[in-house]
N, C-alpha and C positions, 0 to 999 in steps of 0.2 A: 512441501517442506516437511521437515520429519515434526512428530504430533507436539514435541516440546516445544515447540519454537512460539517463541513470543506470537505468539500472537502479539425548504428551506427557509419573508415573513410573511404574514395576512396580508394579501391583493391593496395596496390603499389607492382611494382614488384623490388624487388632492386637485382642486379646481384653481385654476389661475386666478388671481386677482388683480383685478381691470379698472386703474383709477381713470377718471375722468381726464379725457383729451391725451390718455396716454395706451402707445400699444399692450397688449396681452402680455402678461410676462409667461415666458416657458414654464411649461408644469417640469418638475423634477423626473427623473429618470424610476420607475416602480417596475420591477417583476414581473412580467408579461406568462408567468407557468403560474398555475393554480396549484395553491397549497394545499396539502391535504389535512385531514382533521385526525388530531392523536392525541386524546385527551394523558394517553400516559406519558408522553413525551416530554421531558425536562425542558423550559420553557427558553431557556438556551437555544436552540436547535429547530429548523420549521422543517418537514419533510414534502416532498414531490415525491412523483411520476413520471417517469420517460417512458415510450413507448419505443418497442426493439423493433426490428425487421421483422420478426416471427409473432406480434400480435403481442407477447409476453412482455410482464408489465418492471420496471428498473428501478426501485424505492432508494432514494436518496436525500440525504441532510444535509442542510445548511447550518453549521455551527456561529452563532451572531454574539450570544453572549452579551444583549440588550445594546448592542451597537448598530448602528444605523444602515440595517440592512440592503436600505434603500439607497444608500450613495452608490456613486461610480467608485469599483475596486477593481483590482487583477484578480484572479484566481487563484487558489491553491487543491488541489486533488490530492486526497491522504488516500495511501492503496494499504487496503490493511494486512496483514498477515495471514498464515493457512487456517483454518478448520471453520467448521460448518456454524460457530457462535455469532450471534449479534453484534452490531455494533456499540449495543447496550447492554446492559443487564443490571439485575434487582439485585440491590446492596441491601439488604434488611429493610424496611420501608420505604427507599431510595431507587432511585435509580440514575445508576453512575455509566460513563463511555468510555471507550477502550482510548488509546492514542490520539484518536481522531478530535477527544476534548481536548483534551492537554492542546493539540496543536490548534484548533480555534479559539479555544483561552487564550492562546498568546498570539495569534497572528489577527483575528477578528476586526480589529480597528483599521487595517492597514488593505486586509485581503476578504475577496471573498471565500471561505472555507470549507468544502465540499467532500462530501467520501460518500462510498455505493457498499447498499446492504447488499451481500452477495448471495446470489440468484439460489433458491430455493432454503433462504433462510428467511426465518419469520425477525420480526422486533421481540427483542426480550430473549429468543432462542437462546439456552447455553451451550449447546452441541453435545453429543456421547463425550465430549472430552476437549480439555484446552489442546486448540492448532491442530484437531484429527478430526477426520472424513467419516469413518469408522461406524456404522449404525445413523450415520445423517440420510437426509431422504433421495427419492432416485435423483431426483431435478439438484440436488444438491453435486452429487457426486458426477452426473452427466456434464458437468458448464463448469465443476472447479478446473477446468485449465487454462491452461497459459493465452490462448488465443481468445476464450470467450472473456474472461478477465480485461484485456488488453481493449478487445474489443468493446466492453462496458466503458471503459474511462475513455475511449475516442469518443462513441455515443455522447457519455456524458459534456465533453468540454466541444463539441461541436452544435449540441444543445446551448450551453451556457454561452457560449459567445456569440448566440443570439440575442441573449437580453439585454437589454438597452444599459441594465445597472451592472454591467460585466464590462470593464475595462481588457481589451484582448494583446494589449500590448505588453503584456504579462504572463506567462502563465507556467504554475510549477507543481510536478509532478513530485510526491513525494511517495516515499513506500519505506516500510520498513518489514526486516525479514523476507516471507513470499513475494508480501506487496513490492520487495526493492525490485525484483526481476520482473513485477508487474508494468513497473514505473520506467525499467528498461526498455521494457519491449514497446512500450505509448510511445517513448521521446525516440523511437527509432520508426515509428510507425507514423507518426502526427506531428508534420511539420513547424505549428502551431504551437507545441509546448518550446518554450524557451529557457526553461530552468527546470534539472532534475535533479533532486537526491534520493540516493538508494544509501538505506541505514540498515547495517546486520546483516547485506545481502551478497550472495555470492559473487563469482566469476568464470568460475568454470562450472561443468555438469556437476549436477549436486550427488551423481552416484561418484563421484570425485571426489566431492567434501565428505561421503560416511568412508569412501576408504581412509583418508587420513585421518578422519576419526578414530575411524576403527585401532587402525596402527600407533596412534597417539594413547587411547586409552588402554587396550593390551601389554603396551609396553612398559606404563605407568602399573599395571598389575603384574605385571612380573612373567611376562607368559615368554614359551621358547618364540625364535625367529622362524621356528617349521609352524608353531601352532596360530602365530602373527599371518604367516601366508595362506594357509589353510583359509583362514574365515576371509580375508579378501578375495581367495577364488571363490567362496560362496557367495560374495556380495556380489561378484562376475556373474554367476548363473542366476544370481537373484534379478538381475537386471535384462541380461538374454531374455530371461522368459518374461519378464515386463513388455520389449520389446514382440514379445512373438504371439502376446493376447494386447495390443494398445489400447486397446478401444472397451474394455471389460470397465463395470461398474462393479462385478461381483466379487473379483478379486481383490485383497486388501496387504500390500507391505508399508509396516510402521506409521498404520493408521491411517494412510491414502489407496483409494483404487487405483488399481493399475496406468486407466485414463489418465487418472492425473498425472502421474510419474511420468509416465513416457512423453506428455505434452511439457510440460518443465524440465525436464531431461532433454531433451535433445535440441533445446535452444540454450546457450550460454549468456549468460546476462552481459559476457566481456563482447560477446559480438553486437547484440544489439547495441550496446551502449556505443561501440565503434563507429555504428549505421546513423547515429545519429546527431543533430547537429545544434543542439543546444549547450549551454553550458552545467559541467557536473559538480554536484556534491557530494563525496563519497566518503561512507564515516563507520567506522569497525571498532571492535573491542578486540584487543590482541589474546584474552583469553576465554573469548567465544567456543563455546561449547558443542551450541549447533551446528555452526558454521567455520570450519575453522580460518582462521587471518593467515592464512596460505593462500585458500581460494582469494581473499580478500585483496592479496598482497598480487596474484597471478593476474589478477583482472587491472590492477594499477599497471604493473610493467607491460602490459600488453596494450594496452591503451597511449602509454607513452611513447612506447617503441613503434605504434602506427602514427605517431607522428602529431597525436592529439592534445593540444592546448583546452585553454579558458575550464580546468579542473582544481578544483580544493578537495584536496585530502587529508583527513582527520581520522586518526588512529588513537585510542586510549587507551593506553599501556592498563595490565592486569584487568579490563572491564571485559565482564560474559556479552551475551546475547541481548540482555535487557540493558547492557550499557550499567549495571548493577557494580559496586564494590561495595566491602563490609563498611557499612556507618551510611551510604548512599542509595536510598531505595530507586527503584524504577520511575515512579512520578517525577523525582527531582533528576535523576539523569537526563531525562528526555527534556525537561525543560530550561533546562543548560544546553541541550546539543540544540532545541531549536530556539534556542537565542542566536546563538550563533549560526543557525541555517538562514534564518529572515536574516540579523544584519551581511551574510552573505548575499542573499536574494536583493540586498536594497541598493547593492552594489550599481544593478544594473546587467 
């Protein structure tokens, strides 16, 4: 996605208690993956270890929020958006979370709430830059695509629906921005997720959403209809040759390697979301910036028009990218939209 874009507890053992002339009562359901030890970690949040096909190791958080980690819950997987940052970062002597809090502050009681540090990024990492690839490390720039991504959250909830304290009769992929096409491509991939929302994220190829970008912002500056076509055929050849090196880490447009682009380019978030057969939540700001509610709008009628039910759609006149209007910062948007994501979710 272009560089602006928005961007588990301790092992318990508990022993049954055995009164006299009466059977064993069931020990409770506990966490069968060993936690790992982060002294910096906000005490909110426990972190793991998943082991990949390739020996390389998959750092993921569990957002609890001093709620009872150990019950039986569903799941929730939060896919985060583009660039090479943490899921965390140091706020002045703090240390605060990207979406991924907001969404287990408010869903924690109900769900279990899970996001994956993305591969070749450390805890604390702030990246060369918010939502860009641009100067992140090789490991970073070789796996930010659409398949290794996708492939991470199967990993992950094929993992978690191992655990005895993982209800799997549940389970909702959420993404917003990059992460919505991430969230696309799982619930078309992973029979298993039964609930997806994709927030800020596209529908058609995202060399689609900079041309109407392109032509929306141009036009707003006053520019002629020759010099409007002009930089779309450049954004044409900017793409051909994306296509003609895919696999380059050296190369960089708009703050991703080439890699990346042409693995998120060339899958439509409207197709996978087609493939797949859980129910949707799809939720845009009509005055997004990054992405614009064309793409947004293109992926709804083409969804309807194949004939696909059990969808909620949530459109927010005048709201950007961050879901943002003047007087409404970005924390309190998103936890109004995921109020209304969970009592969707609770539906059933």
């Amino acid at each position: 996605m272009p560089s602006k874009w928005i961007r588990i507890g301790l092992l318990t053992v508990v022993g049954a208690y055995v009164a006299a002339f009466t059977p064993a009562q069931a020990e409770p359901p506990t966490w069968s993956v060993a936690f790992d030890t982060n002294e910096k970690l906000p005490k909110e949040f426990k972190q793991f270890t998943i082991k990949r096909a390739d020996g390389s190791d998959m750092t993921a958080f569990l957002g609890h929020w001093s709620e009872d980690h150990n019950a039986k819950k569903p799941l929730i997987i939060f896919c985060e958006g583009s660039g090479a940052g943490s899921l965390f970062m140091k706020v002045g002597d703090k240390i605060g979370s990207s979406l991924f809090g907001i969404l287990a502050k408010a869903a924690c009681k109900d769900y279990h709430v899970v996001s994956i540090e993305k591969r070749g990024v450390k805890f604390l990492d702030r990246g060369p830059a918010p939502g860009s690839g641009e100067g992140a490390s090789d490991e970073y720039n070789e796996h930010a695509t659409l398949e290794d991504r996708t492939d991470d959250v199967c990993l992950l909830i094929a993992e978690l629906l191992k655990q005895p304290t993982v209800d799997a009769s549940r389970v909702l992929v959420v993404g917003s921005s990059e992460g919505a096409d991430v969230a696309a491509a799982a619930a078309a991939k992973e029979p298993r997720i039964t609930h997806c929302a994709c927030i800020s994220g596209g529908g058609v190829c995202q060399f689609f959403d900079f041309a109407v970008l392109r032509r929306k912002q141009m036009q707003k500056e006053g520019a002629s209809a020759e010099e409007i076509e002009k930089s779309v055929e450049e954004l044409e050849s900017q793409y051909q040759a994306i296509l003609r090196q895919p696999r380059s880490i050296k190369k960089f447009f708009m703050g991703h390697a080439y890699r990346r682009w042409s693995s998120f380019t060339l899958t439509c978030p409207a197709d996978s979301l087609r493939k797949s057969s859980c129910k949707l939540f799809l939720a845009h700001g009509s005055a997004d910036e990054s992405v614009p509610v064309e793409s947004f709008d293109a992926c709804v009628f083409d969804l309807i028009r194949s004939g696909r039910e059990e969808m909620t759609i949530r459109r927010y006149p005048g709201r950007g990218h961050g879901l943002m209007t003047p007087g409404l910062n970005g924390a309190d948007a998103f936890k109004e939209l995921f109020d209304d994501l969970l009592k969707w979710a609770a539906k059933g």
